[in-house]
N, C-alpha and C positions, 0 to 999 in steps of 0.2 A: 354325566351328572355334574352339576353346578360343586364349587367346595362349598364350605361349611361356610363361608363371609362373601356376603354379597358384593358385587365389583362396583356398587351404585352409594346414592350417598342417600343419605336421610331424607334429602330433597326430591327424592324420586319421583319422577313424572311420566317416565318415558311408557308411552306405548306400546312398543313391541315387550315391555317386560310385563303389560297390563295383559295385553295377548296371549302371552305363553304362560302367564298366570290362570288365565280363564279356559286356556286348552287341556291346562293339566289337569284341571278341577271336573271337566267335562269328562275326560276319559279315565283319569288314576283311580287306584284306590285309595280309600279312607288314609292309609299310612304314608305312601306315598304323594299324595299330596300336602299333608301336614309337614313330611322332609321335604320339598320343593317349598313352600312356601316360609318354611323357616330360614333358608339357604340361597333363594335366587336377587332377592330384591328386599330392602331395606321397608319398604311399603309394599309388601307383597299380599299382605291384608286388606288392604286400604284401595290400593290404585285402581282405577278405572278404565275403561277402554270411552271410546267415542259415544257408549249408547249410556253411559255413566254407571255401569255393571261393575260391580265388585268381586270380589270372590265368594264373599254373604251373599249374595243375590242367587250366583249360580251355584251351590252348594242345594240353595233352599229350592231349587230348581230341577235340580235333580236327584234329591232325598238322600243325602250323605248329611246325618244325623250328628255323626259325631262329631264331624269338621265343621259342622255350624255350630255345633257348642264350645268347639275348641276355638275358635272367632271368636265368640261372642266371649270367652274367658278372656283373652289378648284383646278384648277392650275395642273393638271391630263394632260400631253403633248400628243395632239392628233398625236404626229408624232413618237409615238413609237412603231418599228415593233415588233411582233411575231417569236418567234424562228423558226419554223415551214416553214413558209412562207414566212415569210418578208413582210406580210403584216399588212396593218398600219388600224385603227378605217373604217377608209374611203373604203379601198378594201371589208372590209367585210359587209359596209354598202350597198356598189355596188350590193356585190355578191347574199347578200339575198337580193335583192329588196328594199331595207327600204331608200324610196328616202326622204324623210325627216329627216332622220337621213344626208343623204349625202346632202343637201342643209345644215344643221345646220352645219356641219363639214367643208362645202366652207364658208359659212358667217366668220366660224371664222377662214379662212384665209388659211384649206388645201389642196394643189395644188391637184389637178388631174392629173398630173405625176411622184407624187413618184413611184419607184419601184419598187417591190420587186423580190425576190430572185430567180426570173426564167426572170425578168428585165420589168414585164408587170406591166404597170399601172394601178392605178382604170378605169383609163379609156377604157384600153386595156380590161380589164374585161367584159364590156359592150357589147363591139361586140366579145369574143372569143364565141363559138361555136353559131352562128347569123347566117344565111343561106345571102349571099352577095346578094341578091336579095330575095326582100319583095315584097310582093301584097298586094296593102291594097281593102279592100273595100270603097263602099261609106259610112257604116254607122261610119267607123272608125274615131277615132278623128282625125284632121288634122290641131292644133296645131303647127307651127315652132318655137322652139328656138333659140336664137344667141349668140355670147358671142365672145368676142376678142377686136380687134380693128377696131374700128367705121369711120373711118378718109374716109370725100366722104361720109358717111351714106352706108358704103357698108354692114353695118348688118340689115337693116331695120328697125332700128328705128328713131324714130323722132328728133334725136338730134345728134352731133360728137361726144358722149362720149363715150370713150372704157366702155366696158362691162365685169364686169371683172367673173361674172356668168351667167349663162344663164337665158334669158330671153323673156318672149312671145315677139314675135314679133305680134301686136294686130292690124296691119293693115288689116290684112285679112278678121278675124271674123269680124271684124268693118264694113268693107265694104262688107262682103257677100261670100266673094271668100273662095273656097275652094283648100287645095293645093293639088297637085296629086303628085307632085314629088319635090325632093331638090337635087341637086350637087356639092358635094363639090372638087373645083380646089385650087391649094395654094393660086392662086391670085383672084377669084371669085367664089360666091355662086349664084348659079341660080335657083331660085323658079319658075317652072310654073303651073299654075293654068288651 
């Protein structure tokens, strides 16, 4: 293991330390990668390899929560795309599944329509290859989320306030009901149960 002061300068650029940055982060755990990145490399936050991957990228890539919040406190800009893609922390948080990585990454503020370099957003992510019609079962969760603007309570929750991430809408389980279908129009959302 690296000592406690990186052998590199401020100016750090090199490669092989963007490498060993991105390999650690792939395999360590949460702890272990926090002390490697604190200790090997001056920019051990920041640096990039060839594909313009950061340590934010592959954190949010392979759902290690806490070390993308530990980033993102050490001032690590969750809005920097990948050369490759042009995708930002949040697309690849999308892409593998890792919805608490993508919850941590709206709390601190990033939209769901950056996007990237074929113009699709994280969100566009979500539904590409999705079959445009879904059957659910009845054991399936039945859950609605809402998120936008609330003015009229036309998101279902119990107050005017815009919503500015998604959120249970908790009238349903509350009261019993289970939803079979949701429709979304520009100007109305229609749940029926």
């Amino acid at each position: 293991m690296n000592s406690s002061i990186p052998d590199c300068t401020s100016k750090c650029r090199s490669l092989k330390h963007a490498l060993d940055v991105l390999s650690v982060v792939t395999k360590g755990s949460e702890n272990q990668i926090k002390a490697f990145l604190s200790s090997h490399c001056y920019n051990a936050a920041t640096i990039k390899d060839d594909f313009g991957r950061n340590a934010l990228h592959l954190v949010s890539s392979c759902g290690k929560k806490g070390v993308l919040e530990w980033l993102i406190e050490k001032g690590v800009d969750p809005l920097v795309k990948d050369k490759e893609s042009g995708w930002t922390a949040l697309h690849r948080s999308i892409f593998y599944g890792h919805i608490d990585c993508v919850w941590s990454l709206l709390k601190h503020g990033v939209s769901l329509y950056i996007q990237d370099k074929e113009g699709l957003s994280a969100l566009d992510l979500v539904m590409k290859d999705r079959p445009t019609h879904v059957v659910f079962k009845n054991t399936d969760p039945t859950d609605v989320y809402t998120w936008g603007d609330n003015t009229n309570f036309t998101l279902g929750h119990g107050s005017q306030n815009s919503k500015y991430h998604p959120e249970l809408v908790d009238l349903f389980s509350r009261s019993g009901v289970y939803i079979k279908q949701v429709e979304l129009l520009p100007w109305l959302a229609w749940i029926s149960d």
